[in-house]
Predicted model as a PDB file, atoms N, CA, C, CB and O in Angstrom, pLDDT in the B-factor column:
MODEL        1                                                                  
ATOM      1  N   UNK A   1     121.110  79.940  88.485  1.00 83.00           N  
ATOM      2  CA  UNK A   1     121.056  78.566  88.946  1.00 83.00           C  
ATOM      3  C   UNK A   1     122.168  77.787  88.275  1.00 83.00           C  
ATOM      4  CB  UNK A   1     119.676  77.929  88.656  1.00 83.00           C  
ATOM      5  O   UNK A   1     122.248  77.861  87.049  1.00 83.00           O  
ATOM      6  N   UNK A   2     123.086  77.005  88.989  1.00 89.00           N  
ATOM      7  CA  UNK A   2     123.682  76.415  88.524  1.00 89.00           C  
ATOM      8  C   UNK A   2     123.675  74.848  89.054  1.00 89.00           C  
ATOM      9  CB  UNK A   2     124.631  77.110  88.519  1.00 89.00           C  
ATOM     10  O   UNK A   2     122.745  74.571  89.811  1.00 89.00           O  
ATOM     11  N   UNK A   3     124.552  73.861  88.758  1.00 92.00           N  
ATOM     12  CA  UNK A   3     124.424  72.733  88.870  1.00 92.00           C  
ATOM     13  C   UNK A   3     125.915  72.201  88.787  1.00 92.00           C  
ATOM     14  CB  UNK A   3     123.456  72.289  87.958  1.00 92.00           C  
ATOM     15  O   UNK A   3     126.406  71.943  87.688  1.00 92.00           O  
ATOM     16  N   UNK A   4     126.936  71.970  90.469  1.00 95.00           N  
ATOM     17  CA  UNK A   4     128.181  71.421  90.214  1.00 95.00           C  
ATOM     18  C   UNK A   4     128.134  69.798  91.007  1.00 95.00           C  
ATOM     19  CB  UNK A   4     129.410  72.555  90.833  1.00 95.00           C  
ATOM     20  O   UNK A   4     127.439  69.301  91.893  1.00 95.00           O  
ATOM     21  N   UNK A   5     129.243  69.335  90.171  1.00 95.00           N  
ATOM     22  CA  UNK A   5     129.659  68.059  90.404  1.00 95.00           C  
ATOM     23  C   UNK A   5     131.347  68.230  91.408  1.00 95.00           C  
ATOM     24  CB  UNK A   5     129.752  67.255  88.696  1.00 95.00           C  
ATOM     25  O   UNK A   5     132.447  68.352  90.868  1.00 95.00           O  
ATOM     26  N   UNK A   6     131.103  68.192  92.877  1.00 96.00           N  
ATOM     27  CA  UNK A   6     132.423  68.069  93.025  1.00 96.00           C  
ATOM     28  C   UNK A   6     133.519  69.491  93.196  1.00 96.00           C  
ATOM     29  CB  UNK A   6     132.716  67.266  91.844  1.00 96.00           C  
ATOM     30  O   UNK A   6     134.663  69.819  93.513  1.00 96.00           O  
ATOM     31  N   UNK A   7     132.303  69.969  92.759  1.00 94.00           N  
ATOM     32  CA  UNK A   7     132.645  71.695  92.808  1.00 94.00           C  
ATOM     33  C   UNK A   7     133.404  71.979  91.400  1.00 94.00           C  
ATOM     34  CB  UNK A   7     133.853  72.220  94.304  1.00 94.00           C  
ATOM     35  O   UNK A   7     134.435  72.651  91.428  1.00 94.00           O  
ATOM     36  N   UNK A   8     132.891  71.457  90.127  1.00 94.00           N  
ATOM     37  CA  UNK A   8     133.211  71.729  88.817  1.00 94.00           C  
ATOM     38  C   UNK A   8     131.663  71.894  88.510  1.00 94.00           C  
ATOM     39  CB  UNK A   8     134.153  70.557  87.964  1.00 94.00           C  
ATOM     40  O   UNK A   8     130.916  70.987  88.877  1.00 94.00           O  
ATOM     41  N   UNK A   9     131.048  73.195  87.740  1.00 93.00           N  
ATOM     42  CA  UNK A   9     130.239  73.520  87.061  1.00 93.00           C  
ATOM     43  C   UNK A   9     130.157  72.492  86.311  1.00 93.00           C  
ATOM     44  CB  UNK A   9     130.372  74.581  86.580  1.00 93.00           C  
ATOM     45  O   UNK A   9     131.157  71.955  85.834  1.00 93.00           O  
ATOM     46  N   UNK A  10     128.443  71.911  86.025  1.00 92.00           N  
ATOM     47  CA  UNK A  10     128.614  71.199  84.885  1.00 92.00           C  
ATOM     48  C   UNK A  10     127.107  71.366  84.232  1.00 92.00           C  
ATOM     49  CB  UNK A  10     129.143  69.639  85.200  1.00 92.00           C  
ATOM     50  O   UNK A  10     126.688  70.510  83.454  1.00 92.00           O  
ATOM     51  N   UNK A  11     126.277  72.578  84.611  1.00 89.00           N  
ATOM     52  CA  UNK A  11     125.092  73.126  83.947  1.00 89.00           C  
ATOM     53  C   UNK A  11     124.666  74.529  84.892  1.00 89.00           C  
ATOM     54  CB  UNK A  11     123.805  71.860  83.892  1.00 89.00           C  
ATOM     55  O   UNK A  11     124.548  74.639  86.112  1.00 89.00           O  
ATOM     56  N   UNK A  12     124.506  75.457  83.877  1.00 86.00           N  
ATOM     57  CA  UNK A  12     124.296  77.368  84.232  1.00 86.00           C  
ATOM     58  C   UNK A  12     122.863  77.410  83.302  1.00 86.00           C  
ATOM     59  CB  UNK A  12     125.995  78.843  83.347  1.00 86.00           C  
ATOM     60  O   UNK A  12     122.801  77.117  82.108  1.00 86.00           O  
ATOM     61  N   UNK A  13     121.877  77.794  84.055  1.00 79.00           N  
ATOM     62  CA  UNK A  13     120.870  78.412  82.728  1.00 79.00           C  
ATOM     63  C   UNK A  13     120.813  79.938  82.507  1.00 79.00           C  
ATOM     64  CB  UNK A  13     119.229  78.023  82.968  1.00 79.00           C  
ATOM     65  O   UNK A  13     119.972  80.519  81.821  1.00 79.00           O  
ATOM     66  N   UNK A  14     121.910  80.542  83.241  1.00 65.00           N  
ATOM     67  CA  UNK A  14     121.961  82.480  83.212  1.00 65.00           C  
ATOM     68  C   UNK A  14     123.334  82.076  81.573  1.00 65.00           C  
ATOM     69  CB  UNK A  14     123.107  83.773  85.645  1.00 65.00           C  
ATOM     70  O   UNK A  14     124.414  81.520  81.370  1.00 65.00           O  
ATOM     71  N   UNK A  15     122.335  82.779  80.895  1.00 54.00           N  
ATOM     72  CA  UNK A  15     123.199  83.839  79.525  1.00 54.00           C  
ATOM     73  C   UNK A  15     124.979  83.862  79.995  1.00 54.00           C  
ATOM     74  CB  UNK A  15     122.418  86.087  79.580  1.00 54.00           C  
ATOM     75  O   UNK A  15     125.190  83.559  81.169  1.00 54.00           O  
ATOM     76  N   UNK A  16     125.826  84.098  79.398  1.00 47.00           N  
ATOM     77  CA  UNK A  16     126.746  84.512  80.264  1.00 47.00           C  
ATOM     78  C   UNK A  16     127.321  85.893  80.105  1.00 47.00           C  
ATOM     79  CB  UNK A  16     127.694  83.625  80.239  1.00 47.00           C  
ATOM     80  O   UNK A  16     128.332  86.276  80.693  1.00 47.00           O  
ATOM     81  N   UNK A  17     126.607  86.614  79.269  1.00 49.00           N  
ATOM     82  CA  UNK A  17     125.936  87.746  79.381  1.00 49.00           C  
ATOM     83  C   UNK A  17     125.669  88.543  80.532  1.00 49.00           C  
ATOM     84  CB  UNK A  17     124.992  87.526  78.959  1.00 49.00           C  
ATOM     85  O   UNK A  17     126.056  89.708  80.632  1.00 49.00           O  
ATOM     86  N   UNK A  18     124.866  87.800  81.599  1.00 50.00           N  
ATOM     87  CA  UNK A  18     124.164  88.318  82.467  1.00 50.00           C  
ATOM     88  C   UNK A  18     124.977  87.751  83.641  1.00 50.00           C  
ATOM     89  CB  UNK A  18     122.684  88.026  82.339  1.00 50.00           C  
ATOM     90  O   UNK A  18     125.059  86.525  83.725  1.00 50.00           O  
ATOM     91  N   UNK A  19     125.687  88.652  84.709  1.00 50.00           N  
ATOM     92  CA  UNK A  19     126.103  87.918  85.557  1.00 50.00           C  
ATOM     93  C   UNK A  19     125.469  88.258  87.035  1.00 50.00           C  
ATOM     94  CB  UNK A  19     127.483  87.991  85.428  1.00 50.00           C  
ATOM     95  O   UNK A  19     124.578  89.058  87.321  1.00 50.00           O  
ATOM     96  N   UNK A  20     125.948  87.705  87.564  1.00 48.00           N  
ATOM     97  CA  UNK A  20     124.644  88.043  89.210  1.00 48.00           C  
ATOM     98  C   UNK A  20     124.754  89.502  89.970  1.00 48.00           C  
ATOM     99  CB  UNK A  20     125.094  86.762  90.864  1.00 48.00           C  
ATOM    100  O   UNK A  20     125.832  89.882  90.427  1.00 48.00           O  
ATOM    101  N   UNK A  21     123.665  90.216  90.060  1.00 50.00           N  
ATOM    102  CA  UNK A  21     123.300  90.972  90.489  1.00 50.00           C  
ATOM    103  C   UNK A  21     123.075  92.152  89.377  1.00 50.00           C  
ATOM    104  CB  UNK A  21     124.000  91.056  91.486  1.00 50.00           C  
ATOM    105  O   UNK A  21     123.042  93.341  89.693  1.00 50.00           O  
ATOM    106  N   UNK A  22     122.941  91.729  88.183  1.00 52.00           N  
ATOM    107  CA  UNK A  22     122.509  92.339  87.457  1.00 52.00           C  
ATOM    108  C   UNK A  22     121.072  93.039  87.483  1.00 52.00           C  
ATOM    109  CB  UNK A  22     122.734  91.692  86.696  1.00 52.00           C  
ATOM    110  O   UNK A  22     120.148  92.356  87.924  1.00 52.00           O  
ATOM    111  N   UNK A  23     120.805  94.306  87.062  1.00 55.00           N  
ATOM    112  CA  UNK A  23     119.606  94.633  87.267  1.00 55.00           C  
ATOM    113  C   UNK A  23     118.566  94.682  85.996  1.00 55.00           C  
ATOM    114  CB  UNK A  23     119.735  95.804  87.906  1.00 55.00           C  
ATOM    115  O   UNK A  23     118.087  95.758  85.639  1.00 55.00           O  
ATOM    116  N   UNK A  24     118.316  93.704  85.474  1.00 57.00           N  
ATOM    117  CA  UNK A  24     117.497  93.157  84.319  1.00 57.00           C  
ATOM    118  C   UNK A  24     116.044  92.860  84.910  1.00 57.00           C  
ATOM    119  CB  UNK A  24     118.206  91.747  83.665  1.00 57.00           C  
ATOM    120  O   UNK A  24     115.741  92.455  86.032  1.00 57.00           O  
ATOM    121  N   UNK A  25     115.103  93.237  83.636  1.00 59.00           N  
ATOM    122  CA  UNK A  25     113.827  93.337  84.697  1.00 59.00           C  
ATOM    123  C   UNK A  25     113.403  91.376  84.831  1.00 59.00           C  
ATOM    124  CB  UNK A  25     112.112  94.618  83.743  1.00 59.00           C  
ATOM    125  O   UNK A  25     113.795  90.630  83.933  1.00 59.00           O  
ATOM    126  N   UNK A  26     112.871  91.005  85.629  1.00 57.00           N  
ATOM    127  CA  UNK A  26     112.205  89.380  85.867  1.00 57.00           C  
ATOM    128  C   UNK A  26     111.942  88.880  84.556  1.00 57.00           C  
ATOM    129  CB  UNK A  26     110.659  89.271  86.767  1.00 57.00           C  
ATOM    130  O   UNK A  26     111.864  89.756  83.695  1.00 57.00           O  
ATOM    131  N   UNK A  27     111.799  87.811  84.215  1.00 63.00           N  
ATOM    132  CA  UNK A  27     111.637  86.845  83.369  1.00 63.00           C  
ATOM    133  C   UNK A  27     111.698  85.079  83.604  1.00 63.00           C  
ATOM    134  CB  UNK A  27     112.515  87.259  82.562  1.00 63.00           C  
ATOM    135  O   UNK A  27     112.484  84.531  84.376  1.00 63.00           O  
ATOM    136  N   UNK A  28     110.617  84.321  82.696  1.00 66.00           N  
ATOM    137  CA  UNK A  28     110.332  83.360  83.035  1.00 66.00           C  
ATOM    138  C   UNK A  28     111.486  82.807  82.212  1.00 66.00           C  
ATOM    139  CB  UNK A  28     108.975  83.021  82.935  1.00 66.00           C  
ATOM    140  O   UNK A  28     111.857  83.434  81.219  1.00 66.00           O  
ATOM    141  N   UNK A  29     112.061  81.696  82.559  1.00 67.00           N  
ATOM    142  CA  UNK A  29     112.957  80.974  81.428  1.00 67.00           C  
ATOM    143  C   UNK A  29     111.875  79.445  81.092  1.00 67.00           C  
ATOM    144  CB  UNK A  29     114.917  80.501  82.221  1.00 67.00           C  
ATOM    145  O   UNK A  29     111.641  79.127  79.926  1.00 67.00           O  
ATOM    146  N   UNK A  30     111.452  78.838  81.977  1.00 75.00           N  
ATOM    147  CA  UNK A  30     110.414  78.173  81.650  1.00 75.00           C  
ATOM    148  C   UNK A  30     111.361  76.516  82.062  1.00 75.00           C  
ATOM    149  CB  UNK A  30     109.789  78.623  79.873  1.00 75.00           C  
ATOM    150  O   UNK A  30     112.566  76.503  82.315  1.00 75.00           O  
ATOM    151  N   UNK A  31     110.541  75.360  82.041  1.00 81.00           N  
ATOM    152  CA  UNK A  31     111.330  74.222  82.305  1.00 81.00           C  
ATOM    153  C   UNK A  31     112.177  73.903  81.320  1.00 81.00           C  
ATOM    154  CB  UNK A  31     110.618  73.166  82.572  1.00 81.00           C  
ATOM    155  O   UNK A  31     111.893  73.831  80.125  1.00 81.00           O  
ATOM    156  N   UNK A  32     113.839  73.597  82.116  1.00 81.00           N  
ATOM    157  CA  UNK A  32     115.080  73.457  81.217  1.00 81.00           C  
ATOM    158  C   UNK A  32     115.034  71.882  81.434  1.00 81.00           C  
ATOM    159  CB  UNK A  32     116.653  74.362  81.732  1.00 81.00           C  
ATOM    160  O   UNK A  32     114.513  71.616  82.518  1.00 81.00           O  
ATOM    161  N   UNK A  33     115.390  70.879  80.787  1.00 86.00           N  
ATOM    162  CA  UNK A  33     116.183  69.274  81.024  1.00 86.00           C  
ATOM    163  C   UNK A  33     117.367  69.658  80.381  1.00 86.00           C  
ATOM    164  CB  UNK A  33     115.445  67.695  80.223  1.00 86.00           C  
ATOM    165  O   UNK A  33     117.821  70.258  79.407  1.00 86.00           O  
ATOM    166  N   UNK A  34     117.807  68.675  81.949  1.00 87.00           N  
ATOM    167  CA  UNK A  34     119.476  68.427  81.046  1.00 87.00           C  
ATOM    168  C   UNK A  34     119.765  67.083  82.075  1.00 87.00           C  
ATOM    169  CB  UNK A  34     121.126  70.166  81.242  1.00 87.00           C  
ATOM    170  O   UNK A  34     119.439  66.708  83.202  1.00 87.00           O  
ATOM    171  N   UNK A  35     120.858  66.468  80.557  1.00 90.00           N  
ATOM    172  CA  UNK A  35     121.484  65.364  81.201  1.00 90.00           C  
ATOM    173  C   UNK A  35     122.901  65.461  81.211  1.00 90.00           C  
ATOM    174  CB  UNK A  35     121.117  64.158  80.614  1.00 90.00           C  
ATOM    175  O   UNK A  35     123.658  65.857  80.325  1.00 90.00           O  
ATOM    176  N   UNK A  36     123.209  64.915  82.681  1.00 91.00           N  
ATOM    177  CA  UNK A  36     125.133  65.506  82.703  1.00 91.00           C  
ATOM    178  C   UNK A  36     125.167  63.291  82.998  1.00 91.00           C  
ATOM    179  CB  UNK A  36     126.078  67.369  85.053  1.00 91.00           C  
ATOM    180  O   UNK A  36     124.447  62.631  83.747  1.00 91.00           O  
ATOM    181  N   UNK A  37     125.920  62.963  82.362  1.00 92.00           N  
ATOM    182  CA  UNK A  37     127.154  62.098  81.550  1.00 92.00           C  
ATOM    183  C   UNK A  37     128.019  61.644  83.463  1.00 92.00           C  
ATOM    184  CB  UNK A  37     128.565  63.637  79.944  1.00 92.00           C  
ATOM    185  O   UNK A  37     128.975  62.250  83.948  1.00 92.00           O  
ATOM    186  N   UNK A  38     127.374  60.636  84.020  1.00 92.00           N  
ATOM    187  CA  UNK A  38     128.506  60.634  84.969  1.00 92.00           C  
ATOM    188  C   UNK A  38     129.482  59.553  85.299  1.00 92.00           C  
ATOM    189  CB  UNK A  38     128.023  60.895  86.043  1.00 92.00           C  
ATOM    190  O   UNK A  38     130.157  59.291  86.294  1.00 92.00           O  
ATOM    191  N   UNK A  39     129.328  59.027  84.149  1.00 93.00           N  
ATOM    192  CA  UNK A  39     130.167  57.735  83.895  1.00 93.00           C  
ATOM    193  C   UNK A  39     131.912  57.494  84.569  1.00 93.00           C  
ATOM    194  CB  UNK A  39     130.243  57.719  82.190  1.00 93.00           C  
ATOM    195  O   UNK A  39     132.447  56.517  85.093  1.00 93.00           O  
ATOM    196  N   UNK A  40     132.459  59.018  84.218  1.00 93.00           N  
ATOM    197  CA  UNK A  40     133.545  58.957  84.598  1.00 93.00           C  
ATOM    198  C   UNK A  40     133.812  58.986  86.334  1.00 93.00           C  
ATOM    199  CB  UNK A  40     134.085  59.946  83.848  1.00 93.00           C  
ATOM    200  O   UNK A  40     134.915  59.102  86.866  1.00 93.00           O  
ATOM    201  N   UNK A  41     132.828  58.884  86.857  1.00 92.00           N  
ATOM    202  CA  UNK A  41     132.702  59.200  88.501  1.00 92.00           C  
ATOM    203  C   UNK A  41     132.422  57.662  89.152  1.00 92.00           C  
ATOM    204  CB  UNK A  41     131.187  60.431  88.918  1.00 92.00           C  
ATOM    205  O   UNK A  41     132.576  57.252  90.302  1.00 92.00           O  
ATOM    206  N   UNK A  42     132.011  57.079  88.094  1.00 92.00           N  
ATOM    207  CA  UNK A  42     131.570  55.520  88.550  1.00 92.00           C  
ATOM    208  C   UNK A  42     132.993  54.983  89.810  1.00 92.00           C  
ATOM    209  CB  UNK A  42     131.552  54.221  86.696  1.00 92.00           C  
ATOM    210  O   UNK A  42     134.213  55.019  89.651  1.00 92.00           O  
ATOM    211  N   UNK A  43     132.163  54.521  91.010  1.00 92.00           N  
ATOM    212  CA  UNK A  43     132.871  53.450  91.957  1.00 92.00           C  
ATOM    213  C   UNK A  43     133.192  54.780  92.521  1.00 92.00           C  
ATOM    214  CB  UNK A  43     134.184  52.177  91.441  1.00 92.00           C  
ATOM    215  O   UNK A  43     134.180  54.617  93.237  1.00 92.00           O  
ATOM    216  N   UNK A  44     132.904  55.745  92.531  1.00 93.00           N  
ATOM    217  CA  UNK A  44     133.654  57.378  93.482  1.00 93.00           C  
ATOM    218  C   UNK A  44     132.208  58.208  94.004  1.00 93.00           C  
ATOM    219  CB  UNK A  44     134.825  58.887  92.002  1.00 93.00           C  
ATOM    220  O   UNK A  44     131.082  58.290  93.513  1.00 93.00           O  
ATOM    221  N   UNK A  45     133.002  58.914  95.566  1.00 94.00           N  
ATOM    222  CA  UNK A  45     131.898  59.343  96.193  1.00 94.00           C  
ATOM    223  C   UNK A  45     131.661  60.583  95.502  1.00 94.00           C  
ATOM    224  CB  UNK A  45     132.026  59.447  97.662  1.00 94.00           C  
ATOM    225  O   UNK A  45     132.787  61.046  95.319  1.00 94.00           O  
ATOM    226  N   UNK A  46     130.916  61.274  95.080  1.00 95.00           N  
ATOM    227  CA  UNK A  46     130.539  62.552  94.395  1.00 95.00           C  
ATOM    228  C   UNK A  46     129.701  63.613  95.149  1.00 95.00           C  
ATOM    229  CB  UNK A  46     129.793  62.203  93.207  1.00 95.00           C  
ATOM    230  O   UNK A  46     128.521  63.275  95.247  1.00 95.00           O  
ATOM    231  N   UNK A  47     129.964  64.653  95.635  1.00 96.00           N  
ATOM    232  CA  UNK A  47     128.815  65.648  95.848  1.00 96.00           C  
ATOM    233  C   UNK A  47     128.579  66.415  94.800  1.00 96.00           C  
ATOM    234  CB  UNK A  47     128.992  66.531  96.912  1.00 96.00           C  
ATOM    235  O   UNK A  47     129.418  67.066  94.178  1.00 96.00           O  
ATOM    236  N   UNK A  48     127.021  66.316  94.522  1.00 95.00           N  
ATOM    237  CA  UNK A  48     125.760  66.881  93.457  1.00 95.00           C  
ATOM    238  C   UNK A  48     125.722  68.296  94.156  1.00 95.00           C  
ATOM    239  CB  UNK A  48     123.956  65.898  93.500  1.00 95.00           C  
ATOM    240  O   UNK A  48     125.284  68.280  95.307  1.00 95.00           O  
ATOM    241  N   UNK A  49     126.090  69.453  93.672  1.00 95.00           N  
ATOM    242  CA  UNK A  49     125.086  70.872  94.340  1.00 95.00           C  
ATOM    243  C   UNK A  49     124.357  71.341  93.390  1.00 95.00           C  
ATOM    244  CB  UNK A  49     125.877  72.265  94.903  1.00 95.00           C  
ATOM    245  O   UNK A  49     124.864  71.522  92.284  1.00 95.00           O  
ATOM    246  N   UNK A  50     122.718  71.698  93.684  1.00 93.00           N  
ATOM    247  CA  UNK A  50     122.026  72.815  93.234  1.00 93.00           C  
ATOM    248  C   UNK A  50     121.866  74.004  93.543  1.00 93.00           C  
ATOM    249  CB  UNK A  50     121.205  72.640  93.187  1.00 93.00           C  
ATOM    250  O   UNK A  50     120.883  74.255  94.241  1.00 93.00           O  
ATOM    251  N   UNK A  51     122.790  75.153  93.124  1.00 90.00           N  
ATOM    252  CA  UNK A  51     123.052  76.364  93.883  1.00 90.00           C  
ATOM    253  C   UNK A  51     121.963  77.358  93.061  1.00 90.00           C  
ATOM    254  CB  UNK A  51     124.808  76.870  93.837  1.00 90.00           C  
ATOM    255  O   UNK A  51     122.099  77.371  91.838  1.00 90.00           O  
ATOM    256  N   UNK A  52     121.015  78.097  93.575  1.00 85.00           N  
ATOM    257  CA  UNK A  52     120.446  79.227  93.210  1.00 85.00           C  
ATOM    258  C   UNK A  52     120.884  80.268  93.514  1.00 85.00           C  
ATOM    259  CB  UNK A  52     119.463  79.298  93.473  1.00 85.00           C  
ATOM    260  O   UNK A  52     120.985  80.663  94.676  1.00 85.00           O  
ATOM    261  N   UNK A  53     121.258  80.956  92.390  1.00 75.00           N  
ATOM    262  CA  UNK A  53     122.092  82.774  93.019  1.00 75.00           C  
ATOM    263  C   UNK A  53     120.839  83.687  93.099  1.00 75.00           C  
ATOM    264  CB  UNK A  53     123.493  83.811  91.561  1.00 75.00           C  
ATOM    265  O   UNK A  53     119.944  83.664  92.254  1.00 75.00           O  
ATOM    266  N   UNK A  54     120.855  84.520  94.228  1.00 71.00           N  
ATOM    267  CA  UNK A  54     119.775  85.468  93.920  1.00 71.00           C  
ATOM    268  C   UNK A  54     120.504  87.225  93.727  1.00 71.00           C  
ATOM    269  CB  UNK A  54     118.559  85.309  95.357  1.00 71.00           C  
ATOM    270  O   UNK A  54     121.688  87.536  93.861  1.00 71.00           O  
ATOM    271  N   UNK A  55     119.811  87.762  93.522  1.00 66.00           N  
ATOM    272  CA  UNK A  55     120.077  89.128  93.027  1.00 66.00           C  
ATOM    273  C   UNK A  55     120.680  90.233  94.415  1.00 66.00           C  
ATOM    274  CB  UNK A  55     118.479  89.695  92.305  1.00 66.00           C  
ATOM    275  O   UNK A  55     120.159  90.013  95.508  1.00 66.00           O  
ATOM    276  N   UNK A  56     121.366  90.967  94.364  1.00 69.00           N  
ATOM    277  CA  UNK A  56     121.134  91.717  95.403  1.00 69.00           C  
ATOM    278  C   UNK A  56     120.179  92.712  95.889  1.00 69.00           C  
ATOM    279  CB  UNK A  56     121.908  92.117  95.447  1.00 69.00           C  
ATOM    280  O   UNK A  56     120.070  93.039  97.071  1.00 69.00           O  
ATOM    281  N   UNK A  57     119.383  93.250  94.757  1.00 66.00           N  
ATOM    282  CA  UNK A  57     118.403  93.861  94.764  1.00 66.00           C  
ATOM    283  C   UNK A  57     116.704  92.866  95.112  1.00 66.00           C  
ATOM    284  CB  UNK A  57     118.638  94.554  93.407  1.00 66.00           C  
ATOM    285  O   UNK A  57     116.164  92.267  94.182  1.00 66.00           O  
ATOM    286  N   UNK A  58     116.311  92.863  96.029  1.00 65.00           N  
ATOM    287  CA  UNK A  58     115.589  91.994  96.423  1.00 65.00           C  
ATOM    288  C   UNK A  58     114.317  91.737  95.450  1.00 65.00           C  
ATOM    289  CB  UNK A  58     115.314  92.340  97.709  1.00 65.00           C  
ATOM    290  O   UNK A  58     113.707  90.668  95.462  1.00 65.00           O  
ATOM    291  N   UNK A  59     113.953  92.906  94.545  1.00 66.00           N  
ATOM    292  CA  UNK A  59     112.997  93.028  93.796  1.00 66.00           C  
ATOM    293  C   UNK A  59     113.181  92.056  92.991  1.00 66.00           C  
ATOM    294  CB  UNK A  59     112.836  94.151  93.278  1.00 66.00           C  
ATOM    295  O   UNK A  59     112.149  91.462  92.681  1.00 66.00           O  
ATOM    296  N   UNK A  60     114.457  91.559  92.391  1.00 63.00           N  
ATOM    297  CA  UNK A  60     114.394  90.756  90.918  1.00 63.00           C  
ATOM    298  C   UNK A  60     114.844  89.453  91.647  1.00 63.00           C  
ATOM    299  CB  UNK A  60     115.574  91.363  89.428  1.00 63.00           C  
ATOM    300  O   UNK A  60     115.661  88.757  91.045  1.00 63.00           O  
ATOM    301  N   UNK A  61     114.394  89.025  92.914  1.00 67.00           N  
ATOM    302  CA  UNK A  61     115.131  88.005  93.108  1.00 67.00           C  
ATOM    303  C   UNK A  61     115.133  86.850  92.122  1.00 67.00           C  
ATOM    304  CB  UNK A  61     114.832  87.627  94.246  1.00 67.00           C  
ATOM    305  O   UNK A  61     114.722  87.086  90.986  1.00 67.00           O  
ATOM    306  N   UNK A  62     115.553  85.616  92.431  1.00 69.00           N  
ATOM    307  CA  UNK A  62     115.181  84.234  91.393  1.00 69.00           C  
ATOM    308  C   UNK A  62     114.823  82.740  92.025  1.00 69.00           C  
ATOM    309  CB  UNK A  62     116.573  83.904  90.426  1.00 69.00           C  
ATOM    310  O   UNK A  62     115.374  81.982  92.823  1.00 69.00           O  
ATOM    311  N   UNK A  63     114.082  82.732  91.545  1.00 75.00           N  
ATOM    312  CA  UNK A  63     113.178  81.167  91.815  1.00 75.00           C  
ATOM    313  C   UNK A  63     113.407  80.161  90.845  1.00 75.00           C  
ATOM    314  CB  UNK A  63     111.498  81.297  91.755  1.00 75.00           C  
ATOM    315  O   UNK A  63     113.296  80.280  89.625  1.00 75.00           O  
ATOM    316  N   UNK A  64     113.846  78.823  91.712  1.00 81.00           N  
ATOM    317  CA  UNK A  64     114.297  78.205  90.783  1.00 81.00           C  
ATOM    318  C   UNK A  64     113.758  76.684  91.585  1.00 81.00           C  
ATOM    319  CB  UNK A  64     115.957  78.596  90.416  1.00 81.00           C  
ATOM    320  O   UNK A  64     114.226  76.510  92.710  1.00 81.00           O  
ATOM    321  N   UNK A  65     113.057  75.890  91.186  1.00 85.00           N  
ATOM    322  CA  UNK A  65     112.166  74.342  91.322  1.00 85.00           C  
ATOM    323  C   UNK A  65     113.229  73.207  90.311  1.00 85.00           C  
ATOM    324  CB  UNK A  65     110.082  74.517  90.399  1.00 85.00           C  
ATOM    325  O   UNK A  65     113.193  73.156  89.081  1.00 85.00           O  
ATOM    326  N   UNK A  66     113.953  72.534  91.034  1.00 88.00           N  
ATOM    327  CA  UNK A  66     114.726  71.425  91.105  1.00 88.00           C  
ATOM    328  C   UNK A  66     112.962  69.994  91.108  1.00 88.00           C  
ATOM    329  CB  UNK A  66     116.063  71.643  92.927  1.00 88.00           C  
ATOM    330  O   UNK A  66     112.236  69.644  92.038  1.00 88.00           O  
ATOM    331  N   UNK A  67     112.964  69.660  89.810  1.00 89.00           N  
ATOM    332  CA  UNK A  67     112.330  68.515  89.637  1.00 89.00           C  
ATOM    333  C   UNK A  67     112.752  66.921  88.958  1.00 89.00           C  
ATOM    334  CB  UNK A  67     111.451  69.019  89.035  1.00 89.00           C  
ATOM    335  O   UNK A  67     113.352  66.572  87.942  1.00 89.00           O  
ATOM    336  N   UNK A  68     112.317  66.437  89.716  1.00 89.00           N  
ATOM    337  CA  UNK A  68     112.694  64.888  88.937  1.00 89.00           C  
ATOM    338  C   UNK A  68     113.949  64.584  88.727  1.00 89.00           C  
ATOM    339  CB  UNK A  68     112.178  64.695  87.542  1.00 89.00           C  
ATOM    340  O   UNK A  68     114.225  64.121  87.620  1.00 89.00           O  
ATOM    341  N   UNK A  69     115.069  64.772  89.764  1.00 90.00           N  
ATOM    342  CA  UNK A  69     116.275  63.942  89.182  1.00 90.00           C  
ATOM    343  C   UNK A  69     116.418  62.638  89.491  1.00 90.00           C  
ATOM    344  CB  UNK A  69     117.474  64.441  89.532  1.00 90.00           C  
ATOM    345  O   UNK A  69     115.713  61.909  90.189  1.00 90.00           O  
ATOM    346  N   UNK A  70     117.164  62.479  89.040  1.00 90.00           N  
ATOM    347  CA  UNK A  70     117.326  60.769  88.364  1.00 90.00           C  
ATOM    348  C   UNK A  70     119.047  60.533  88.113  1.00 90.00           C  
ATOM    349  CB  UNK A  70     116.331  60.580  86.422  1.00 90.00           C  
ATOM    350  O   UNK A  70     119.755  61.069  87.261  1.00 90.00           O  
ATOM    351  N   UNK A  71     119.482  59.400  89.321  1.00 88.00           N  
ATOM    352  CA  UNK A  71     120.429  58.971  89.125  1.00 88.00           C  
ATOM    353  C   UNK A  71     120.542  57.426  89.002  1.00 88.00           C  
ATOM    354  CB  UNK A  71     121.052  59.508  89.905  1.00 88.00           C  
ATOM    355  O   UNK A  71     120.389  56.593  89.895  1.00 88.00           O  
ATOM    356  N   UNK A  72     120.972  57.151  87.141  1.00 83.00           N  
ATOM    357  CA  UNK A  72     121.094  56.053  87.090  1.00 83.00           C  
ATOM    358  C   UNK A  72     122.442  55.013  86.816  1.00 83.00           C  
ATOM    359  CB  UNK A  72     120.290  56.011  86.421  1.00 83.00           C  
ATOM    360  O   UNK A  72     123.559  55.360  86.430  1.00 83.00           O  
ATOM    361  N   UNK A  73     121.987  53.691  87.128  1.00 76.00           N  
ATOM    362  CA  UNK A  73     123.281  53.211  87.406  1.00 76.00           C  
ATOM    363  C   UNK A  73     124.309  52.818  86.180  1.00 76.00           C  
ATOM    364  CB  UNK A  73     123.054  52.060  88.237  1.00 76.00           C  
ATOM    365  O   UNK A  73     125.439  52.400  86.431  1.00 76.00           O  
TER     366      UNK A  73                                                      
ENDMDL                                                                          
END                                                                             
């Protein structure tokens, strides 16, 4: 799962260790917060993506629940 601004990464919760399609057995990572800083974007149009990568092996796919964001002014 990652999280870009604009199409610049600006939050990964995969190790970087582990890259996609790795065959590692399932695991919970559990609820992450994070706050990304968007001050420098102020008065500019921005696209937010929440991209989930899944595995190629269908068994380990990944689930990932986008809660509560909050954009403030």
């Amino acid at each position: 799962f990652e999280v870009t601004i604009n199409s610049v990464q600006v939050f990964k919760d995969m190790p970087p260790s582990q890259g996609h399609g790795c065959e590692d057995p399932p695991k919970m990572t559990g609820w992450v917060s994070k706050t990304v800083d968007l001050s420098e974007y102020r008065g500019s149009c921005i696209t937010i993506r929440f991209v989930n990568w899944n595995r190629p092996l269908k068994k380990y796919n990944t689930w990932t629940y986008v809660d509560d964001v909050r954009i403030d002014p």
